[in-house]
C-alpha positions in Angstrom: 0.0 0.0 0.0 1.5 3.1 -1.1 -1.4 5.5 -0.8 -4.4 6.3 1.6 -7.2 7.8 1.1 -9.8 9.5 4.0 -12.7 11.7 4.5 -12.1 14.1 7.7 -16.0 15.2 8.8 -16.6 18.3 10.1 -18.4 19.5 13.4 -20.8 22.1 15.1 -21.4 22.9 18.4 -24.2 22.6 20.4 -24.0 25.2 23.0 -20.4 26.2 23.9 -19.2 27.9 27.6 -15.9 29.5 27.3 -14.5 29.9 30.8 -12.0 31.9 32.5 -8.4 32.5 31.2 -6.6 29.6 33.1 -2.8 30.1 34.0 -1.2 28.7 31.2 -2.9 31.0 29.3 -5.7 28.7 27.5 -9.2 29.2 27.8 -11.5 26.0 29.4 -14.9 25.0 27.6 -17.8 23.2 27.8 -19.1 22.1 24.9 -21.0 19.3 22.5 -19.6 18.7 19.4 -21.1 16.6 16.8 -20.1 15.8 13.5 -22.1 16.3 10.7 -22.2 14.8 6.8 -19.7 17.3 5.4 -15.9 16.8 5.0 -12.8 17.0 3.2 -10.9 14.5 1.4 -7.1 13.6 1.4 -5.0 11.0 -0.4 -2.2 10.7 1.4 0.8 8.8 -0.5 4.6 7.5 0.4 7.5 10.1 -1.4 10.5 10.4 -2.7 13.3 11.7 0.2 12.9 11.5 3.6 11.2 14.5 6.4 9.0 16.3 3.8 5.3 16.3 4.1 4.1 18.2 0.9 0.0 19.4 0.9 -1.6 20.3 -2.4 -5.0 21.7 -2.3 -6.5 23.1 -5.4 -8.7 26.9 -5.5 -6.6 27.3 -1.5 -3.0 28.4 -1.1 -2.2 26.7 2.4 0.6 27.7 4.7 3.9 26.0 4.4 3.4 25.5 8.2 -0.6 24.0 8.5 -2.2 21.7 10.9 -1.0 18.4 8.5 3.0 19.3 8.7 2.7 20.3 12.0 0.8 16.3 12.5 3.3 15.0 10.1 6.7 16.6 12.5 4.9 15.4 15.9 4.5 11.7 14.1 7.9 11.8 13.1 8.7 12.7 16.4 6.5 9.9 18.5 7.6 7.1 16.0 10.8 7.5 14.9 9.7 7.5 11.2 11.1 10.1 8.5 9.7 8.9 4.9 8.4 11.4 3.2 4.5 11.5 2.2 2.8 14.0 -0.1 -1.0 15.0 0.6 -3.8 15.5 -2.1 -6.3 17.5 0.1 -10.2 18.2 -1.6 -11.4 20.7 0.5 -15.5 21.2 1.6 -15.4 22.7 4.6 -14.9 26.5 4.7 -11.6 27.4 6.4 -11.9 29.9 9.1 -15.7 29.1 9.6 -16.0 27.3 13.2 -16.7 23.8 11.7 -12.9 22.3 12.4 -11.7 21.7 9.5 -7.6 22.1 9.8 -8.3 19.9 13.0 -10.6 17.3 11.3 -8.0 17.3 8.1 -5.0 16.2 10.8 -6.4 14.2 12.2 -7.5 12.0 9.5 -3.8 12.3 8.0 -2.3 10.7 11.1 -4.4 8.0 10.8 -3.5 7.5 7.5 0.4 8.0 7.7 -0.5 5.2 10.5 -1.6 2.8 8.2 0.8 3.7 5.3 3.8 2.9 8.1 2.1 0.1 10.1 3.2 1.9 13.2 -0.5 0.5 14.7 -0.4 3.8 16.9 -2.8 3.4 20.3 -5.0 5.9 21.7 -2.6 7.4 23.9 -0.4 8.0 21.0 -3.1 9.3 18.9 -3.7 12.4 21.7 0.0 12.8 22.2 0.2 13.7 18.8 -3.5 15.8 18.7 -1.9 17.9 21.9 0.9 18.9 19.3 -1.6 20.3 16.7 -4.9 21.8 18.0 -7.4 21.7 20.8 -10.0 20.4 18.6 -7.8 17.3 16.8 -8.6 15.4 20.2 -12.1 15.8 19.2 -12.2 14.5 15.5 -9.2 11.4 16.7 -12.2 10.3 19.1 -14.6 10.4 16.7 -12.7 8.5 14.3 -11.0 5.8 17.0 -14.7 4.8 18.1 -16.9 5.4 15.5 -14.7 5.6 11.8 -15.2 7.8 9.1 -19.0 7.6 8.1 -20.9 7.3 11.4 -22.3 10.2 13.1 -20.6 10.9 16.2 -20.9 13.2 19.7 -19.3 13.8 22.7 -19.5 16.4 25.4 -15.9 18.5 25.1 -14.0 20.1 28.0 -10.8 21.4 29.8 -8.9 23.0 26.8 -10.7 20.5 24.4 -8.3 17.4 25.4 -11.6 15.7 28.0 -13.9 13.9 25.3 -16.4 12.1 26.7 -18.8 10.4 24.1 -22.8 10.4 24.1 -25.2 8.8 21.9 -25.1 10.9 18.6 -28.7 12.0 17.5 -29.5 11.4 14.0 -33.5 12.7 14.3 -33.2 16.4 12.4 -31.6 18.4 9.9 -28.8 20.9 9.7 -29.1 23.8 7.6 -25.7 25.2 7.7 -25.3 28.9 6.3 -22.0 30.4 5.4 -22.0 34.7 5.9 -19.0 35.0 4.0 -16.7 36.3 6.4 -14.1 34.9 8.6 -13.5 34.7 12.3 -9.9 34.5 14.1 -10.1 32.2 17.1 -7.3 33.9 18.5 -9.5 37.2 18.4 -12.6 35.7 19.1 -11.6 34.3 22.6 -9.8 38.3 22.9 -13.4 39.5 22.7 -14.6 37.5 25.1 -12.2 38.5 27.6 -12.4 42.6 26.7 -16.6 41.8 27.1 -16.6 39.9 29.8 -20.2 40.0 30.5 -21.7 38.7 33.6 -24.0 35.4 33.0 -26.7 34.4 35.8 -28.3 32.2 33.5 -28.9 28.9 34.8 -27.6 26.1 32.4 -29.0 22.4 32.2 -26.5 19.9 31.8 -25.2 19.3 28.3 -25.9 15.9 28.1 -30.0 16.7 29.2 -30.7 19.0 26.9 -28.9 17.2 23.8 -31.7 14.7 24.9 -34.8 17.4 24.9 -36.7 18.1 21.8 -34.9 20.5 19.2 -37.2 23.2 20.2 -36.6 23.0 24.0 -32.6 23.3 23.4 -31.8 26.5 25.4 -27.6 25.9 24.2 -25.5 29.0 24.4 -22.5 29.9 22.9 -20.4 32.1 24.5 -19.1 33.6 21.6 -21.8 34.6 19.6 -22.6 37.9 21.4 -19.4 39.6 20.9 -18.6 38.5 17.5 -22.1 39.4 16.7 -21.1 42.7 17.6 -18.4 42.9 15.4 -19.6 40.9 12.8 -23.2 42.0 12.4 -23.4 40.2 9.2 -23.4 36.7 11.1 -26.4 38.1 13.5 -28.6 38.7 10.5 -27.8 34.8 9.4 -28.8 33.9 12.7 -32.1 36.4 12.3 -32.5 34.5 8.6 -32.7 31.3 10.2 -34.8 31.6 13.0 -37.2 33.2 10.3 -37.5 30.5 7.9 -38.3 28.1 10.7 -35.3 26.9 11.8 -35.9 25.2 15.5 -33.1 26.2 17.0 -30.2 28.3 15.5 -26.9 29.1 16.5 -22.6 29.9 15.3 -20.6 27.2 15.2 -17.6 27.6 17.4 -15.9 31.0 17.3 -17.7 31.4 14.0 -18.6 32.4 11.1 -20.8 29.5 9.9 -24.2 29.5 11.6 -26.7 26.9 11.5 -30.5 25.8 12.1 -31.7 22.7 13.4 -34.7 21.7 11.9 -36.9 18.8 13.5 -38.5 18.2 10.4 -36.4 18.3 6.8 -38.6 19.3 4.7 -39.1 22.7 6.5 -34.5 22.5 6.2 -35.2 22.5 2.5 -38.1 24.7 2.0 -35.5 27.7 3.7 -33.0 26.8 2.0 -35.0 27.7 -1.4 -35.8 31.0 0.8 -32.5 31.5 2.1 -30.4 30.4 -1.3 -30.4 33.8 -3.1 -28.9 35.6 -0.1 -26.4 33.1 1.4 -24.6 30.2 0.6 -26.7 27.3 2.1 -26.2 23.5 2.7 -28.5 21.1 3.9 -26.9 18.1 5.6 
């Protein structure tokens, strides 16, 4: 076998506390993620040389550092292993939009390089290599360690995203996820939260109880959306779309940009995104 190739899924959020700034500078949260049917593709194949990982992606300059080299250097490290592997990446999920895709994309190359090299990597090795990349790679090398690349996956998501505890993944409603067009920094996002730091009193279920309430009785949160709503006013008239064309509950994934609606019933997901289609960019999963 001299090539591999993987889908990496994306994910939203359902509901996401951001806590205070810990000492070592990261941010805690609190958070469901789940993935949902929309993800990039990589074929990932053995090279020429040895200690070059080389990523092509067509229509998107990446980088030369990006989440896969940095995967690729941290594998090296772990394992001892230096051949060289190029990466055809397809790319579906907006970069920059809240939905994980650098994180998903790594994580799905590690596995691969893994099975090019026969390394048969365990779970511990899998996270010592996520902690290397991004918070969210835990996440998505979860997801694909206990339930592969085509099942529907959730968990409940804390400390600086390394805790992932899994819960039954819903499959009983439709995403409508809408795309404003703009992009979000992370690294500003969770700056905003601190220079807002508004006071919440609001009393919050547990995560797990209300993933298991009826769409319309979700009460999630997301820490983030009022203050990039404020700066971004664009992504708070998606969310005011939404709600409008009947989504049951609506929300931003993340720290943003893409929002989405949750719709209990799909034919009312695909009746607003006919209404919807002529403003934004629209996807029904």
């Amino acid at each position: 076998m001299d090539s591999v190739t993987v889908s990496a899924p994306a994910k939203i959020n359902l509901g996401l506390q951001v806590l205070p700034r810990r000492e070592d500078g990261y941010h805690g949260i609190r958070s469901i993620f789940t993935t949902v049917p929309l993800a990039d593709e990589l074929k990932v194949s053995l090279a020429d040389g040895k200690d070059s990982c080389t990523v092509t992606c067509q229509g998107m300059k990446l980088p030369s550092q990006n989440t896969i080299t940095v995967a690729y250097k941290a594998f090296c490290v772990l394992t001892g292993m230096n051949q060289s592997v190029s990466v055809k990446l397809t790319k579906r999920i907006p970069a920059g939009g809240g939905l994980g895709g650098g994180s998903s994309d790594a994580s799905s190359f590690i596995q691969s390089i893994d099975s090019l090299f026969s390394t048969h990597l365990d779970a511990v090795s899998f996270e010592t290599i996520a902690s290397k990349v991004g918070s969210d790679v835990f996440f998505f090398t979860h997801a694909l360690l206990e339930a592969g690349n085509n099942e529907p996956y959730a968990a409940i998501v804390e400390g600086r995203g390394e805790r992932v505890s899994a819960i039954p993944a819903r499959s009983d409603y439709t995403v409508l996820l809408l795309f404003p067009g703009v992009s979000v920094s992370t690294a500003e996002a969770y700056r905003w939260v601190d220079e807002d730091a508004e006071s919440d009193q609001t009393v919050r279920l547990p995560l797990a109880q209300l993933y298991s309430m009826g769409v319309r009785a979700w009460t999630f949160k997301n820490d983030f959306t009022p203050c990039v709503v404020r700066r971004c006013p664009l992504i708070g008239a998606a969310l005011e779309d939404l709600c409008q064309n009947g989504a049951d509950f609506a929300e931003m994934s993340g720290s943003g940009s893409t929002v989405y609606g949750v719709f209990e019933r799909r034919v009312c997901a695909l009746r607003a995104q006919q209404n919807l289609s002529s403003r934004w960019k629209v996807m029904v999963l």
